[in-house]
C-alpha positions in Angstrom: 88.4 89.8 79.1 90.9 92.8 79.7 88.9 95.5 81.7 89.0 99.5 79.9 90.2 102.0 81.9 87.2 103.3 82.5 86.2 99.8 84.2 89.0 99.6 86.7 88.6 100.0 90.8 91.2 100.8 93.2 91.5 97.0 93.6 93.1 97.0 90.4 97.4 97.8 90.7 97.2 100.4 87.8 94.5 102.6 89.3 95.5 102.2 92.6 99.0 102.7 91.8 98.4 105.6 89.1 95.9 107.4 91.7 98.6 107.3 94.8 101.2 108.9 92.9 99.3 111.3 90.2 100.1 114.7 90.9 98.8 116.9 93.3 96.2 113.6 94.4 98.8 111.4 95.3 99.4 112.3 99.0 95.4 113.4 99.3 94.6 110.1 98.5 96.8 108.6 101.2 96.0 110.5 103.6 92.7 109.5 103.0 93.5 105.9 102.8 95.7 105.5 106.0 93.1 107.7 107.6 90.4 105.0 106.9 92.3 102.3 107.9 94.0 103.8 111.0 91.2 105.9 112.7 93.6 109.0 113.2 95.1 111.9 111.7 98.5 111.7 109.4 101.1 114.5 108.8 103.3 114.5 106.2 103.1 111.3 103.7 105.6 110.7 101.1 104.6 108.4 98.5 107.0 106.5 96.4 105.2 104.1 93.5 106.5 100.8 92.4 109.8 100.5 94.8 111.9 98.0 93.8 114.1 96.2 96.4 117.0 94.1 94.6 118.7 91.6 96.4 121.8 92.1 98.2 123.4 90.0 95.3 122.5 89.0 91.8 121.9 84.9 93.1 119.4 86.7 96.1 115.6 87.7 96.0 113.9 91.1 95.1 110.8 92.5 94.9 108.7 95.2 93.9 106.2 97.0 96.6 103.0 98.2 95.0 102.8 101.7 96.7 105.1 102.6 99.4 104.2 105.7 101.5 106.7 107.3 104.3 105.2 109.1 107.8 107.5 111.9 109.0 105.9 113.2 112.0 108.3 114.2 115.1 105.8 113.3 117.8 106.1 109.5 117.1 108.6 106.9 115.7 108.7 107.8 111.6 106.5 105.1 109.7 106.6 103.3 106.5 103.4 101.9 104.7 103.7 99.3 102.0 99.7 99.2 100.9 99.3 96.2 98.1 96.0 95.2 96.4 95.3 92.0 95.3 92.6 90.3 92.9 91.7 86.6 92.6 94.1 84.3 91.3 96.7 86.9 92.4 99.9 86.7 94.2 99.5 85.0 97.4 97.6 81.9 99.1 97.8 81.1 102.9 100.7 79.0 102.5 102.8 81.7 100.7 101.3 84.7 102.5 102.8 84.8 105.7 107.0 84.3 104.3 106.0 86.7 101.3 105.0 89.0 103.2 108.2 88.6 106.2 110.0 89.0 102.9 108.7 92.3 102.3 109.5 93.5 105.8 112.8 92.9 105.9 113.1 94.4 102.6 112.0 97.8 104.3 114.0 96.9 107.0 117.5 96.5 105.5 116.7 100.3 103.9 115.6 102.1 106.9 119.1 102.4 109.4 121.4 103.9 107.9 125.5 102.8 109.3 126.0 103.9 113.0 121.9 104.8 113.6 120.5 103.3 117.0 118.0 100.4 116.4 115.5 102.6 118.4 116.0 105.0 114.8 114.3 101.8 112.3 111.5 102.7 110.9 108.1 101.2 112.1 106.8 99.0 109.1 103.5 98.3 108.4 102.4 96.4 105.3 99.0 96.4 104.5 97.1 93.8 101.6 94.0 94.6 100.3 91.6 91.3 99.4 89.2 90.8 97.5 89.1 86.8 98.5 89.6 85.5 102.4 93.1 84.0 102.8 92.5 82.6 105.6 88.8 81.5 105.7 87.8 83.1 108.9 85.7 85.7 107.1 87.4 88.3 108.9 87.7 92.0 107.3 90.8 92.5 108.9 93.6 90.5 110.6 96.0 92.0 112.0 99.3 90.4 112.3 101.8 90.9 115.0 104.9 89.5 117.1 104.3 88.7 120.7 106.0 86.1 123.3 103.8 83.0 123.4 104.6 81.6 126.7 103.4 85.9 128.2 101.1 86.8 125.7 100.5 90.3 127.5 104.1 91.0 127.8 104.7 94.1 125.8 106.8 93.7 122.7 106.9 95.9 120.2 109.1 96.1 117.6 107.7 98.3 114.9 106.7 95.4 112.4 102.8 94.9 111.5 101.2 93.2 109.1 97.5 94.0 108.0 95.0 92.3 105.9 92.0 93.5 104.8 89.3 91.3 103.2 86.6 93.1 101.5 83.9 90.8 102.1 84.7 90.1 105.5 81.4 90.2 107.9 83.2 89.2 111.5 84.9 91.4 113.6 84.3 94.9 114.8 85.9 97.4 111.9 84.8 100.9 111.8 81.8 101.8 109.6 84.0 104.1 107.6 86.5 101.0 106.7 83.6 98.5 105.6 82.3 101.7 103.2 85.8 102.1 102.2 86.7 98.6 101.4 83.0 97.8 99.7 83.9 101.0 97.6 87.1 99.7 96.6 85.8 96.4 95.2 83.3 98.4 93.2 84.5 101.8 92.6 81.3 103.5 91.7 79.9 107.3 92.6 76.5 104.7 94.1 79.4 103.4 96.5 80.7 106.6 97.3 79.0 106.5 100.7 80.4 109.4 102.4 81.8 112.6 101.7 85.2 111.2 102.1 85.0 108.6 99.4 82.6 111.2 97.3 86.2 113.2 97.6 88.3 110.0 96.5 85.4 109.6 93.6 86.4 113.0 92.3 89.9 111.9 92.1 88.9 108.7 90.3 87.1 110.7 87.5 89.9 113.0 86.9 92.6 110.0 86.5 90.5 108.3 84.5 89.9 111.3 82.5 93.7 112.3 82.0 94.7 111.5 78.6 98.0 110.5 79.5 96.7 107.5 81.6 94.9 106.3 79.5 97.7 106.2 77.2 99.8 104.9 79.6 97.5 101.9 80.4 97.0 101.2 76.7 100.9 100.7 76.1 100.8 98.3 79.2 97.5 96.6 77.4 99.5 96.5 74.1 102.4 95.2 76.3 101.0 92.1 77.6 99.7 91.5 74.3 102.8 91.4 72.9 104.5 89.2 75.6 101.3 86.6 75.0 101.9 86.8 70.9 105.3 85.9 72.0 104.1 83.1 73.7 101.6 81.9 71.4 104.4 82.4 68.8 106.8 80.1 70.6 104.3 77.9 71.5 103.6 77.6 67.6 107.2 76.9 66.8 107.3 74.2 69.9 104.3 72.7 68.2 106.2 73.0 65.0 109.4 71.7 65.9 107.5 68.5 67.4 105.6 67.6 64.3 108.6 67.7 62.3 110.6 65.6 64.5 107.5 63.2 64.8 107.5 62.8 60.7 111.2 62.7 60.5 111.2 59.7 63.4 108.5 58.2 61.0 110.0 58.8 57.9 113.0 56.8 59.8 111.3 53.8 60.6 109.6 54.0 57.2 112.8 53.8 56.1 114.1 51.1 58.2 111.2 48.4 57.3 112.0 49.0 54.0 115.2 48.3 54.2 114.3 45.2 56.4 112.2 43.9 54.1 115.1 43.9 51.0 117.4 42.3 53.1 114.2 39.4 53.4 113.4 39.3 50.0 117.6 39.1 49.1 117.5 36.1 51.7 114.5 34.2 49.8 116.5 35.0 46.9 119.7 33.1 48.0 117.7 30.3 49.5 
């Protein structure tokens, strides 16, 4: 049963998406997000929606990032955040996780140094995917990936690529109060699970995309959209069925056809005899 608009949480892609980029909310709402996560201030966010990466040819992979939000701030190495939600039955299981997601990094990667730019210029990228199911059955809220030399595990190596999951239900582990708020809130986006003052603020912002008529027409078109693309399926599926029952009579009608004419060419031979 397809959810109304006024159902969704920001664990759904279109309010998610629609509340990181709606005007004038868009970079409030990050800030907030990355905020929560991260336990420290952010300067200036850019936040593109929906970026797609096409492969370097027309035979090679591409994708499409969910939200992708850019860090400029002179005092570090400049930062890109690739933040993707994720409901049951969606995208990714344990097996497919970990390449899916190295796809996605060096996606980022092959757009952040431009020709002649030191490596020490590439962009740190951290993607980040929000759970609502525990891929990897540890009943962590978060796992945080990273590359490290196995033989020296405290040898310092970093090189800018991070991968976070967060798992709403998770119970182990030692994540700030603010992020298990955050991520129960997201799961159930509701003004009873606005906790604090900063998700009381994200609320607000809920109400007023939710409210904007031109969402709401946007997500009907998307509803009316899929709807389409399954009467198209149910449509072809029809004409499969179709086409298979008339080639099952007209195999019948054939061997009909062919005992009949067996059984003249008998009855001629009794005849003769």
């Amino acid at each position: 049963m397809r959810k109304t608009l006024k159902e969704l949480n920001l664990l759904d892609d279109f309010l998610f998406g629609t509340l990181l980029t709606y005007p004038e909310l868009g970079e409030k709402f990050s800030r907030a997000l990355l905020q929560t996560i991260f336990q420290r201030e952010f300067g200036k966010l850019t936040v593109i929606p929906q970026k797609i990466y096409y492969g370097s040819d027309t035979d090679q992979h591409g994708a499409r990032l969910d939200v992708y939000m850019e860090e400029e701030d002179a005092a570090r190495v400049s930062s890109v955040y690739d933040v993707e939600p994720d409901q049951p039955h969606g995208r990714l299981n344990k097996e497919t996780a970990p390449r899916r997601l190295r796809f996605y990094h060096a996606l980022i990667d092959s757009q952040c140094l431009k020709s002649g730019e030191s490596y020490l210029a590439l962009k740190n990228v951290i993607v980040i995917m929000i759970t609502s199911y525990d891929l990897f059955g540890r009943d962590r809220m978060v796992y945080t990936i990273q590359n490290r030399c196995v033989e020296e595990p405290d040898l310092p190596y970093d090189d800018g690529a991070k991968t976070i999951y967060l798992y709403t239900k998770g119970t182990r582990g030692n994540p700030s109060r603010a992020l298990q708020e955050f991520l129960h809130y997201i799961e159930e986006t509701t003004w009873e699970n606005a906790v604090n003052p900063t998700l009381q603020s994200i609320q607000q912002m809920v109400d007023v995309v939710k409210s904007d008529k031109e969402v709401s027409l946007g997500y009907m078109k998307i509803f009316e959209r899929e709807e389409m693309l399954i009467n198209m399926g149910r449509e072809e599926e029809r004409a499969r069925t179709e086409q298979e029952r008339l080639r099952a009579d007209q195999e019948h009608l054939r061997a009909e056809q062919a005992e009949e004419k067996v059984r003249q060419l008998e009855a001629l031979l009794k005849e003769k005899n």
